[in-house]
Backbone as JSON, one array per atom type, in Angstrom:
{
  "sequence": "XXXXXXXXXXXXXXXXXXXXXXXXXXXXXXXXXXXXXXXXXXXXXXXXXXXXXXXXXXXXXXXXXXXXXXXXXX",
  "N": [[0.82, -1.2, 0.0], [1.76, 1.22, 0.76], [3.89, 1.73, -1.07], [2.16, 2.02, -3.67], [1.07, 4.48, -2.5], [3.31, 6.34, -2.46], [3.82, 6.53, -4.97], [1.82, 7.61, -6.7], [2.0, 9.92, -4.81], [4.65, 11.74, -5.77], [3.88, 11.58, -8.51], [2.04, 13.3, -8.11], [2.5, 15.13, -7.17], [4.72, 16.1, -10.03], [2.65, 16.96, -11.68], [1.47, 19.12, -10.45], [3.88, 20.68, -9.59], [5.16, 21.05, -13.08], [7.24, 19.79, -13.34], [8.65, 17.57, -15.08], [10.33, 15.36, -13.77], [9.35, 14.48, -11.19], [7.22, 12.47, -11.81], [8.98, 10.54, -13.39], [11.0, 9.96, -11.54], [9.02, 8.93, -9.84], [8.26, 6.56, -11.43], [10.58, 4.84, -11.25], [10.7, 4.68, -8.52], [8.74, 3.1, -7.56], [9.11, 0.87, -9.65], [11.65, -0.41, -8.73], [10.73, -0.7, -5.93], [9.38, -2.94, -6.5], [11.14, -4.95, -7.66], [12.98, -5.24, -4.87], [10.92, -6.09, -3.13], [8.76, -8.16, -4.45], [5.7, -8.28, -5.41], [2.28, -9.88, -6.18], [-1.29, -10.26, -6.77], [-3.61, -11.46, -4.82], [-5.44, -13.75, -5.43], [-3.7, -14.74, -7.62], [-2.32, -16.33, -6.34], [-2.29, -19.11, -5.93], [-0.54, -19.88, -7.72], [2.56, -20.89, -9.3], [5.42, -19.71, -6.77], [7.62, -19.03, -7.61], [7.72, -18.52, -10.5], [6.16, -16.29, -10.13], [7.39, -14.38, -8.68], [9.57, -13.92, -10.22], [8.17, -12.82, -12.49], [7.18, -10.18, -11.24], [9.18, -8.85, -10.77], [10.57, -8.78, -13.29], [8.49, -7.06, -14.27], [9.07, -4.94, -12.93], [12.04, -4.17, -13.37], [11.1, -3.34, -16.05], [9.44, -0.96, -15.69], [11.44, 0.6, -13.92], [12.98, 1.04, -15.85], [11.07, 2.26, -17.85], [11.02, 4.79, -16.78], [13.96, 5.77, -16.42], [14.28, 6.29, -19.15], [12.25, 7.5, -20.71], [11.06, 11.11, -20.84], [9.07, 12.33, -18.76], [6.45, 14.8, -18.87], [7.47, 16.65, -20.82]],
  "CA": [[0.0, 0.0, 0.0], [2.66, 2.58, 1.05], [4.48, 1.94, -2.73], [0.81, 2.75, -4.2], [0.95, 6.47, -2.1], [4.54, 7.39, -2.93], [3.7, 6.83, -6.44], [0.42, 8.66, -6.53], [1.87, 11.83, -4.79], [5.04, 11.76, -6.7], [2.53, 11.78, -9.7], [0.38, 14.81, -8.24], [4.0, 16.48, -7.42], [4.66, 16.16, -10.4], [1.25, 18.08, -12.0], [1.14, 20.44, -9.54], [4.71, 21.74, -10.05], [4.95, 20.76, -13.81], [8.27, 19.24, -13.78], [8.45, 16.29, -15.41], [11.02, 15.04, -13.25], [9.1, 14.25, -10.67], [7.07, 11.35, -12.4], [10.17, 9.77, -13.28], [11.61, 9.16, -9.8], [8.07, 7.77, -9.12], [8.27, 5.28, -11.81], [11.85, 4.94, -10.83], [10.64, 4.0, -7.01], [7.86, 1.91, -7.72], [10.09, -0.17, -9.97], [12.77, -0.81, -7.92], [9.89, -1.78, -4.7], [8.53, -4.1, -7.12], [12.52, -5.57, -7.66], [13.3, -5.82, -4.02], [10.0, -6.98, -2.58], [7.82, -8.55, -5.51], [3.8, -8.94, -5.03], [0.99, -10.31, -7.01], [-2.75, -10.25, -6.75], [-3.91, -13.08, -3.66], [-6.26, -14.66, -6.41], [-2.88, -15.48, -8.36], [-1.67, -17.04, -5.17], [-1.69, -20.49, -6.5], [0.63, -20.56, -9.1], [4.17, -21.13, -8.48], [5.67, -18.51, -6.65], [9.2, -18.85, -8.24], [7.51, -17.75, -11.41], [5.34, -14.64, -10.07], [8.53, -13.35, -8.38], [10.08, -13.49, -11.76], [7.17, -12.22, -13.08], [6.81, -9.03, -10.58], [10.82, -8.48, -11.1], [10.96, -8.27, -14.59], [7.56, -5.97, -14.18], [9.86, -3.8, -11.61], [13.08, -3.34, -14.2], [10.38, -2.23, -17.21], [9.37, 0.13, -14.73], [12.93, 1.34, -13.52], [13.7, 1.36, -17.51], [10.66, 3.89, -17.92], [11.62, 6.13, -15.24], [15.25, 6.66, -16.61], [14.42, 6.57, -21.06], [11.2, 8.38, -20.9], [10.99, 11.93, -20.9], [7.27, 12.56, -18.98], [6.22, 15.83, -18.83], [8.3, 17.51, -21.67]],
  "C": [[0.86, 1.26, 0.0], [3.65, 2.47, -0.51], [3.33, 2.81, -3.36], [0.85, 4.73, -3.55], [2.55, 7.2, -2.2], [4.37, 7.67, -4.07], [2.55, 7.5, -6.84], [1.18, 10.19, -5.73], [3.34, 12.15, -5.57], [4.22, 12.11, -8.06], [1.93, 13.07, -10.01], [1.43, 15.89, -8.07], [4.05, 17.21, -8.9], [3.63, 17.53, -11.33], [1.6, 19.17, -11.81], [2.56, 21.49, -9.81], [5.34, 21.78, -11.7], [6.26, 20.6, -14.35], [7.89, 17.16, -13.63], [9.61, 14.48, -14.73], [10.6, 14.17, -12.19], [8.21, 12.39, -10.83], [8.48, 10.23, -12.83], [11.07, 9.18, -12.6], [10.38, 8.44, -9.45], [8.08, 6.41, -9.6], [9.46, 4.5, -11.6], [11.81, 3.78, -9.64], [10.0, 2.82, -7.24], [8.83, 0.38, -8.55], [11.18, -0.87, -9.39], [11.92, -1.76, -6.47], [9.55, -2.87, -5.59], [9.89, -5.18, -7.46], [12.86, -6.26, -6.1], [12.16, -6.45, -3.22], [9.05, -7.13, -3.95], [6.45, -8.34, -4.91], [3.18, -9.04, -6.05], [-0.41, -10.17, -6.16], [-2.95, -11.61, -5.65], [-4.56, -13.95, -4.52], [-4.94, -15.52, -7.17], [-1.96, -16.49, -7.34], [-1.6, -18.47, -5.0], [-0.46, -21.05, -7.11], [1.66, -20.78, -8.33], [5.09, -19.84, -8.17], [7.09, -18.07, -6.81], [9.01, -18.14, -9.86], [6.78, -16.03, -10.86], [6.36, -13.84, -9.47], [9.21, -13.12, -9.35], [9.47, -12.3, -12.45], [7.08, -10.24, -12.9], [8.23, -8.58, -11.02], [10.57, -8.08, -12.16], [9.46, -6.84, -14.89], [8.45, -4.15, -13.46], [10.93, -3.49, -13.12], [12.1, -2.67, -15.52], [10.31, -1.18, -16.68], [10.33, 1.05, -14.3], [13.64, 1.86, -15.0], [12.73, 2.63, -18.31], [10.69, 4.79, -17.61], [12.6, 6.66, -16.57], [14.85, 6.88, -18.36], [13.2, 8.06, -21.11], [11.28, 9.99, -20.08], [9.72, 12.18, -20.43], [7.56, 14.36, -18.89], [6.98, 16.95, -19.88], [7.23, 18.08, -22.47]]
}
């Protein structure tokens, strides 16, 4: 939950002061929480959880790889 509200006011930072900088450390953070602690959905909480930590990881470096390429707010 506390990943979800850094990246949401990061976000509204963002907006509000209309550097685009700010979005980019969020997707930045979020990617990286999603690297060192993974999570999935409890419904997917069957499968095998050597794949969904894969899964959430490689979700986390896309994430850390949009942060630093992408240009938001330009």
């Amino acid at each position: 939950m506390g990943r979800i509200v850094v990246f949401i006011l990061l976000l509204v930072m963002g907006a509000i002061f209309k550097n685009g900088i700010f979005d980019n450390i969020a997707w930045v953070l979020y990617g990286l929480s999603l690297i060192v602690f993974p999570c999935w959905p409890k419904a997917w909480d069957h499968w095998d959880h050597k794949k969904l930590t894969l899964g959430s990881r490689i979700a986390g470096v896309l994430a850390v790889v949009i942060g630093l390429i992408t240009r938001f707010g330009v």
